[in-house]
C-alpha positions as CSV (number, residue, x, y, z in Angstrom):
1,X,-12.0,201.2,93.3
2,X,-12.4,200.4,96.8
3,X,-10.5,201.3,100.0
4,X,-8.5,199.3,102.8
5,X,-10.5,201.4,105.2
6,X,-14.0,200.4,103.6
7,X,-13.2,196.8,103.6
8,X,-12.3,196.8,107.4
9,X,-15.2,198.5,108.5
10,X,-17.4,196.0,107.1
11,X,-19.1,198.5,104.3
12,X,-18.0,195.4,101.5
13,X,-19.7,192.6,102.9
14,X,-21.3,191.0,100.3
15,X,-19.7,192.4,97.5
16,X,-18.9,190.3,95.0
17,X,-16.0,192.2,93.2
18,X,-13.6,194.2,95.1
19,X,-10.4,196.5,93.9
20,X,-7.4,197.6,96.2
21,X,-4.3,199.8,95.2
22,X,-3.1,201.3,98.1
23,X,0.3,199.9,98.1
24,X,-0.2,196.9,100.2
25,X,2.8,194.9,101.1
26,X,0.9,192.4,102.9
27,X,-2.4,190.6,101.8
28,X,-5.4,191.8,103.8
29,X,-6.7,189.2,105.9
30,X,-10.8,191.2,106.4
31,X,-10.9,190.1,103.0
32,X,-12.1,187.0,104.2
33,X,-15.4,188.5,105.8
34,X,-16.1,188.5,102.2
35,X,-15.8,184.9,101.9
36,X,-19.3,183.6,100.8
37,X,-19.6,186.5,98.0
38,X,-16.2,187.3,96.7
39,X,-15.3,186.1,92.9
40,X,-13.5,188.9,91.4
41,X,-10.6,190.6,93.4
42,X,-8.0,193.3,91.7
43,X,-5.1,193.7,94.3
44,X,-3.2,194.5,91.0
45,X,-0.4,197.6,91.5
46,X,0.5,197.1,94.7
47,X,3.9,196.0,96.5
48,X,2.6,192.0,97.5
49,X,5.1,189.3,97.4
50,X,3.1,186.5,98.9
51,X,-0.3,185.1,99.2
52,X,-1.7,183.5,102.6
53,X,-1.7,180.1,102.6
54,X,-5.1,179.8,103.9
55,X,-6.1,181.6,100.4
56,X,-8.8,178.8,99.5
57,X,-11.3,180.3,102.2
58,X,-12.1,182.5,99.7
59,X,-14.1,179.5,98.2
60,X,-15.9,181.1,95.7
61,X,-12.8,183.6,94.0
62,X,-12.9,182.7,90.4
63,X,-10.4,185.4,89.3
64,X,-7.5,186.9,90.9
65,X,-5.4,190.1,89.5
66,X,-2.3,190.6,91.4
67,X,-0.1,192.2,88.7
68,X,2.0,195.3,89.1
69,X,3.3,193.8,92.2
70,X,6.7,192.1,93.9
71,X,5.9,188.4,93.1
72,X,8.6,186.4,92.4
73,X,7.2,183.1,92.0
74,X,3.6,181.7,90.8
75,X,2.3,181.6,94.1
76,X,1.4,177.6,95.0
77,X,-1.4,178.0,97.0
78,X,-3.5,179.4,93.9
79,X,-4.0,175.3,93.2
80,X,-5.8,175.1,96.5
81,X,-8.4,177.5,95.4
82,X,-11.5,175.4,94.1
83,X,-13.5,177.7,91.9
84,X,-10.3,179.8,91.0
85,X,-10.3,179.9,86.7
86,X,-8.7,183.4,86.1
87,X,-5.4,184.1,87.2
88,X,-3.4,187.8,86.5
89,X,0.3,187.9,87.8
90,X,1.5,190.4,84.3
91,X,4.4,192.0,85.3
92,X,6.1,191.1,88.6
93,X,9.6,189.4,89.1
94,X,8.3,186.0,88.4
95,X,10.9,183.4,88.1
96,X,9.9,180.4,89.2
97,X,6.8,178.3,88.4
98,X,6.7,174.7,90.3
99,X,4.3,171.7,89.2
100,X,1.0,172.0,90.1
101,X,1.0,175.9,91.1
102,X,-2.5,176.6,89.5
103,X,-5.6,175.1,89.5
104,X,-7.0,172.1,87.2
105,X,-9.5,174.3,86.3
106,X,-7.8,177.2,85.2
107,X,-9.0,179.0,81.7
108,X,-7.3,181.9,81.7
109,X,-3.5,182.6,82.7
110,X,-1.8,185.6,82.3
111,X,2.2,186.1,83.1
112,X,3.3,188.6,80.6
113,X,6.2,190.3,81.6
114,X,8.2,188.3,83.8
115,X,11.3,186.6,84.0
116,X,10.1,182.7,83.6
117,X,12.8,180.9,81.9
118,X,11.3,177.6,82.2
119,X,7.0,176.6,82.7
120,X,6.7,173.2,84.6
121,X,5.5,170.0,83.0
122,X,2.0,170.2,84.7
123,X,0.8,172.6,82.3
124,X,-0.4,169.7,80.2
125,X,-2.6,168.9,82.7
126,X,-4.4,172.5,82.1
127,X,-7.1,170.4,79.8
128,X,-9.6,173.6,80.2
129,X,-7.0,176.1,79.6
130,X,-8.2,178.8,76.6
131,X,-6.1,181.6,77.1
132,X,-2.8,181.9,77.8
133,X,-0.1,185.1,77.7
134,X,3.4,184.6,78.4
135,X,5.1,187.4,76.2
136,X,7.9,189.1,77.8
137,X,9.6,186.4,79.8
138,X,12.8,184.4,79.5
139,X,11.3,181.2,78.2
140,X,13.8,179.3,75.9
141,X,11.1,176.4,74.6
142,X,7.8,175.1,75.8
143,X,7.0,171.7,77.7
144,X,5.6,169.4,75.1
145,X,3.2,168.4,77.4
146,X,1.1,171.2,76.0
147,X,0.2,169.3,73.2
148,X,-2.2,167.7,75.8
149,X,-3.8,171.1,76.4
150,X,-6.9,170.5,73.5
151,X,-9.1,173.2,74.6
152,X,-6.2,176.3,74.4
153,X,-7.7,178.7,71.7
154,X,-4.9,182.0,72.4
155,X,-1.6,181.5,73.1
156,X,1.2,184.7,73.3
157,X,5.0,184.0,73.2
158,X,6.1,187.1,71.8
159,X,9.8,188.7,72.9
160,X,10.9,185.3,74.8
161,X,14.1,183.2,74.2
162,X,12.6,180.6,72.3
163,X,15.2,179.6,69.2
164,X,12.0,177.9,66.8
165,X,8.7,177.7,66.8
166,X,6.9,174.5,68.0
167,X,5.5,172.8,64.9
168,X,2.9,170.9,67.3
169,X,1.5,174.6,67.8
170,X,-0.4,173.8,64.9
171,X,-1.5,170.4,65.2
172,X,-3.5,172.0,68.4
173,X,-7.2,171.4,67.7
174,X,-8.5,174.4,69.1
175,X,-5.6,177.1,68.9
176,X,-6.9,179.8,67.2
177,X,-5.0,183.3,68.0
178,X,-1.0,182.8,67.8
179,X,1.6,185.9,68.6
180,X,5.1,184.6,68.9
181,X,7.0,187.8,67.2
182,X,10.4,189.5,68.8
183,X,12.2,186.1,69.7
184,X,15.7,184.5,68.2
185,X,14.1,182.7,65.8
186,X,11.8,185.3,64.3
187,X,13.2,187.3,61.1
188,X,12.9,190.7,60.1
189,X,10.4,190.9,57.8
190,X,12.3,192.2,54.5
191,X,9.8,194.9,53.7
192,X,10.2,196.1,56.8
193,X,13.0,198.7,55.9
194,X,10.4,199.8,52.8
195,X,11.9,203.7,52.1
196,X,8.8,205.5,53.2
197,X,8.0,209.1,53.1
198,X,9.3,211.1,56.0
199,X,7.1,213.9,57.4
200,X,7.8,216.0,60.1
201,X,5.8,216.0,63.7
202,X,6.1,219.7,63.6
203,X,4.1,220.0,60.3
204,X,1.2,218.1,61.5
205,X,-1.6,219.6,63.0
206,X,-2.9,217.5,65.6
207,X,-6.6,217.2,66.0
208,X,-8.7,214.7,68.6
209,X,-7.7,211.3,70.1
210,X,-9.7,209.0,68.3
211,X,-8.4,205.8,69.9
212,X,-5.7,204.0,72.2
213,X,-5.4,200.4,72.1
214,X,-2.3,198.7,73.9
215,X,0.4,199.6,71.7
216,X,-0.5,203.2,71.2
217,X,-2.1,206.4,70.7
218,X,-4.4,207.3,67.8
219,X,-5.3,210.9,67.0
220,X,-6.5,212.5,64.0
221,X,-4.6,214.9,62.5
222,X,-3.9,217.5,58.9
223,X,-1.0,217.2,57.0
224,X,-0.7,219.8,53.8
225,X,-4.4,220.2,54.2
226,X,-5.1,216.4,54.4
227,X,-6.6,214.3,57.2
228,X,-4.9,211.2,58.4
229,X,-4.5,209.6,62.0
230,X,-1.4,209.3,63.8
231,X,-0.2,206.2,65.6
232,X,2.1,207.1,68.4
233,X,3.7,203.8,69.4
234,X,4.2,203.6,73.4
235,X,7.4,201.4,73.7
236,X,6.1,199.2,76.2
237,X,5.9,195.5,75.6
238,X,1.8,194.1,75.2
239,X,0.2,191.4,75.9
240,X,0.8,190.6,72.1
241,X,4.6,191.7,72.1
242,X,6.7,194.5,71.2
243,X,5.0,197.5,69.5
244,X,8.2,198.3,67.4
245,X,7.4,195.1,66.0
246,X,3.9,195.9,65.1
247,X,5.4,199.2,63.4
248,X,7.5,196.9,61.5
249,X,4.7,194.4,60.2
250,X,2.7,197.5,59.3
251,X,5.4,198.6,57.1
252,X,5.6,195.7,55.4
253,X,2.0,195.0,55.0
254,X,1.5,196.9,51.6
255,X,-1.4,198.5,50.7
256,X,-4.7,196.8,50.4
257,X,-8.1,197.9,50.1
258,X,-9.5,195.7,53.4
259,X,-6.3,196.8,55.2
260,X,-5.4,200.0,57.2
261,X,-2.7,201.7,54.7
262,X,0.8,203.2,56.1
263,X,1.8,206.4,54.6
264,X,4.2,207.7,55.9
265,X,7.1,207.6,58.6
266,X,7.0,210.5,61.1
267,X,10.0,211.9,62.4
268,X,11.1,214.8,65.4
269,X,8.3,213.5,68.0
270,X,8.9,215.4,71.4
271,X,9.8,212.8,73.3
272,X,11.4,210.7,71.0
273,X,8.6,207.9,70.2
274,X,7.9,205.8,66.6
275,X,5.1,207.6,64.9
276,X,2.9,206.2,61.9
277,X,1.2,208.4,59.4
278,X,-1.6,206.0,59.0
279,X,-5.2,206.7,56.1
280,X,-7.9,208.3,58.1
281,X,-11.0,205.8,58.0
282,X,-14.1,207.2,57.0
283,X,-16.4,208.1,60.3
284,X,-18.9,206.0,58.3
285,X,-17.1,202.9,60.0
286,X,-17.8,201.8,62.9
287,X,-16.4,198.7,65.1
288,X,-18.1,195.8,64.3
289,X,-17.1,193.9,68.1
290,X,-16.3,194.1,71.1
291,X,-13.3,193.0,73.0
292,X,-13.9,189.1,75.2
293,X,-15.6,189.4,78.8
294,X,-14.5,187.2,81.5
295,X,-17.2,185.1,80.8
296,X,-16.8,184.8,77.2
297,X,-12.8,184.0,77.5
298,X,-11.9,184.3,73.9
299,X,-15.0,184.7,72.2
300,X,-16.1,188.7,70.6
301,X,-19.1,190.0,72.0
302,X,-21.8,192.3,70.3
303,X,-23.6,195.5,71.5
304,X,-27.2,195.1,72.4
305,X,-29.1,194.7,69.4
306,X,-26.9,195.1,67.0
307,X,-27.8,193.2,63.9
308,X,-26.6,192.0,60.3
309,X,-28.3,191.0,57.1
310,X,-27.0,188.0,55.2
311,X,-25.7,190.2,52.3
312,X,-23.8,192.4,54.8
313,X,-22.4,189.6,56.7
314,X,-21.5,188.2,53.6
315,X,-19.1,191.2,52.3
316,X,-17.4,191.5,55.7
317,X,-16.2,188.1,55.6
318,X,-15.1,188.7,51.4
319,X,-13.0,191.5,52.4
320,X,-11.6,190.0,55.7
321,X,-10.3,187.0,54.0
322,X,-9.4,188.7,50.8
323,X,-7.1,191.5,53.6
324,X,-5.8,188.0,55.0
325,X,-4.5,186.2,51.9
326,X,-2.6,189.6,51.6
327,X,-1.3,188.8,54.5
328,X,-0.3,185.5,54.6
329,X,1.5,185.9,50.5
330,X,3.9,188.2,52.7
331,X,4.1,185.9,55.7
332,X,2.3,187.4,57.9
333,X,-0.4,186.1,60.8
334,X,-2.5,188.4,61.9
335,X,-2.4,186.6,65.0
336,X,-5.6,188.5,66.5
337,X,-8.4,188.5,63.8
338,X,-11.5,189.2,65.6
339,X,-14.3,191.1,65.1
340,X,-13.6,193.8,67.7
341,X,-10.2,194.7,65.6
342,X,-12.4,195.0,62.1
343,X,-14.5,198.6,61.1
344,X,-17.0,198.2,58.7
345,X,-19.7,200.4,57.3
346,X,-23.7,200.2,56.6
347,X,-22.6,198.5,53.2
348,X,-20.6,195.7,54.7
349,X,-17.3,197.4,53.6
350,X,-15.0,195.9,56.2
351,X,-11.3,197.2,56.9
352,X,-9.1,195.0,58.9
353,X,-6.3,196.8,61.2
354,X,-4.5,196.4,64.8
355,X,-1.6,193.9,63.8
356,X,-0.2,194.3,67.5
357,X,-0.2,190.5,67.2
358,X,0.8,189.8,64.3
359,X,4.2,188.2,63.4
360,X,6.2,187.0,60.6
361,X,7.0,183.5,58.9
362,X,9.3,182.4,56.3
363,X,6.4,181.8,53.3
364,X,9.2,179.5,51.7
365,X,8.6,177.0,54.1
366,X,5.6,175.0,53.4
367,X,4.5,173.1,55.4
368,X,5.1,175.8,58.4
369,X,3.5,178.1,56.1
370,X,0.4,176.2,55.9
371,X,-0.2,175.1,59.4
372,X,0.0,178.9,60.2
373,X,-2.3,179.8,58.2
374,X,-5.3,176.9,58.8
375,X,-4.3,178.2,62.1
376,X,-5.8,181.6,61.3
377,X,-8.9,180.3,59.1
378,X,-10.0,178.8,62.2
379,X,-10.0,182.3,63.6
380,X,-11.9,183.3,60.2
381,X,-14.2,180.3,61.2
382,X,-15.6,181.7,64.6
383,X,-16.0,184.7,62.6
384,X,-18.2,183.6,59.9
385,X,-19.7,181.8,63.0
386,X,-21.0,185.0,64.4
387,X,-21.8,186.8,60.9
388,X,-24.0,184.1,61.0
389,X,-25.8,184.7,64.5
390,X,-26.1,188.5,63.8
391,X,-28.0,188.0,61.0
392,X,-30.7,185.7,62.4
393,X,-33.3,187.2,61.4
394,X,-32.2,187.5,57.5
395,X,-34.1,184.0,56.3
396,X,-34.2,185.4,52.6
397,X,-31.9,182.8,51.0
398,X,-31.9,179.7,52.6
399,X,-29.1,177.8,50.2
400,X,-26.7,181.1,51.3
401,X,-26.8,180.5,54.8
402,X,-26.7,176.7,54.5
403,X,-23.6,177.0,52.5
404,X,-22.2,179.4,55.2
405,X,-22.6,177.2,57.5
406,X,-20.7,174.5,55.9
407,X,-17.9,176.5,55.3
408,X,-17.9,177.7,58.9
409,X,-18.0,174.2,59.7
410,X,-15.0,173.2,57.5
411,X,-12.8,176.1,58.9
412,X,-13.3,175.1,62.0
413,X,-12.9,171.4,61.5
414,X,-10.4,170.3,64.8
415,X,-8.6,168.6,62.3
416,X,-6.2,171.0,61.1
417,X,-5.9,169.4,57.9
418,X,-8.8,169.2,57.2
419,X,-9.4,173.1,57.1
420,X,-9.4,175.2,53.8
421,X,-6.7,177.6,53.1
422,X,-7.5,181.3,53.1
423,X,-8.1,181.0,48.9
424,X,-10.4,178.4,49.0
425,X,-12.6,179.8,51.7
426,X,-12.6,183.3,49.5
427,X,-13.7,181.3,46.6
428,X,-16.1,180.1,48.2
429,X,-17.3,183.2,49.7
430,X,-17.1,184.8,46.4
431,X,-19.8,181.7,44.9
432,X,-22.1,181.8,47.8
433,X,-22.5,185.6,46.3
């Protein structure tokens, strides 16, 4: 974090990344003293409702944060700035979004909780666009000049307005990750009101945090001489939607051996919040990657090092798709299946949990059913993709990681219909074994 004070006295020249929250109503103009090194700048949680128009001297900017702020339109001038490709404006008072407001180039958009009620037509003309979040707003339908938009790969429209879901989502060649829970059109799932067993907060013991992703808190905890975590849901609307509607999809999940089990319902929390009794994973597992980077946009990343053999690479992607036709024969998308939200252990044993994304579909409905989920073995394809890259160095069996690659190749065909469903792809897994 860095300080109005520090930037006016001239201690940030040169700095290529700078972070202001001091409540700022107006945008500080000794920012531009920075102009020849700035590319990252955070005025996110601050009280801004406009941007200079002379914003574009900051020639080499290539992300902006300015959530947590007053905004109440996407600010024009952002199209002026050339190298500009990552834009923040998450919760704001965002209601209006003219043509041509960002720039050509832009990969990244985020305008989660807002009040947008309409995008403009121009988004189609976002042909390098790869991520884009705009749960939380108003928005009733999307311009079908997004079909035009080849290279998007993550899309979020949970908790809008929108009365069905865009069949041409699926046609997209590249779209990969897909939340669209919590609007008009979305059921219930029906196994979502599954008669669990209550148990009391009082009569857990609660033990360490062991986690907190977007949605919520994770701790460990005994019940009747048992550990288990606890999942203590926030109420706060995600990137990926609502988390009452995670609870919900992991209520209806079911139990499955790749999967993150529910057991049980927790009632009496202090302050009033949904609570999950969720099976403790073994600290055997580990995760097996990391969140995207800037850089990387939509793609995992790996710790230093860290490497696979074939075999082991092999029985994480057996049990990720056998946890995902689970899914899918209850009509359910993951919506987020990456590496970073899969545990495995030194066996290849992989367990596949955080369905903050995820969302139901009618499984009755065919052809919906099936575009949703070649939608997700494309996800399964970068995945395999990776498995591959980690283990490198495993050059035992030739015709295994020729056939891998194949099938990587098939899942990520940008022909949609030309990719396998989940039940091929585990077949084949199963014979490449």
């Amino acid at each position: 974090m860095n300080t109005l004070k520090e930037l006016k006295s001239g201690s940030l020249v040169g700095n290529t990344r700078v972070k202001i929250a001091e409540g700022l109503n107006t945008f500080p103009k000794a920012l531009y003293t920075l102009a020849d090194s700035l590319e990252i700048l955070d005025l996110t949680d601050n009280n801004l409702s406009t941007l200079p128009d002379d914003l574009n001297k900051l020639h080499k900017l290539r992300i902006l944060f300015v959530s947590n702020n007053q905004f109440k339109e996407v600010p024009p001038v952002l199209a002026s700035c050339p190298n500009l490709t990552m834009i923040g404006l998450r919760n704001n008072q965002i209601s209006t979004f003219v043509e041509d407001a960002v720039p050509l180039n832009t990969r990244w958009l985020i305008l989660t909780d807002n009040a947008l009620e309409k995008l403009p037509d121009s988004m189609g003309d976002l042909a390098l666009l790869q991520k884009c979040m705009l749960s939380g707003n108003y928005l009733t339908s999307l311009p079908k000049s997004m079909t035009q938009c080849h290279n998007l790969e993550l899309l979020r429209i949970a908790v809008n307005k929108l009365t069905e879901l865009p069949t041409w989502l699926t046609t997209l060649p590249k779209l990969t990750w897909l939340a669209y829970s919590g609007n008009p059109f979305c059921d219930k799932h029906p196994n979502c009101d599954t008669p669990l067993q209550e148990v009391a907060w009082q009569s857990l013991e609660i033990k360490e945090v062991l986690g907190e992703g977007a949605s919520g808190l994770i701790s460990k905890a005994v019940y009747e001489g048992k550990a288990v975590a606890i999942k203590v849901f926030k109420g706060e609307i995600t990137s990926d939607g609502l988390p009452e509607e995670e609870m919900d999809i992991n209520i209806s999940m079911g139990q499955h051996d790749h999967l993150v089990d529910v057991l049980a319902r927790v009632t009496g929390h202090p302050e009033g919040k949904d609570v999950l009794m969720l099976e403790l994973i073994s600290s055997s597992f580990f995760n097996l990657g990391l969140p995207p980077t800037f850089e990387t946009c939509t793609r995992d990343v790996y710790k230093k090092g860290f490497s696979l053999s074939l075999t082991q690479s092999i029985n994480i992607l057996q049990g990720v798709t056998s946890a995902a036709i689970h899914m899918h024969e209850r009509g359910i998308i993951h919506g987020d299946l990456y590496a970073h939200n899969i545990m495995i252990n030194d066996t290849g044993k992989s367990i596949l949990g955080d369905f903050g994304g995820a969302s139901y579909y009618e499984p009755k409905k065919v052809e919906m059913r099936a575009g949703l989920e070649r939608l997700e073995v494309r996800a399964l394809g970068y995945l395999i993709e990776e498995m591959l890259l980690l283990s490198i160095n495993d050059t035992a069996n030739l015709s295994q990681r020729n056939r891998l690659t194949k099938l990587k190749e098939t899942c990520l065909s940008e022909n949609h219909t030309q990719r396998p469903l989940f039940k091929a792809v585990y077949q084949e897994i199963t014979n490449i074994i």
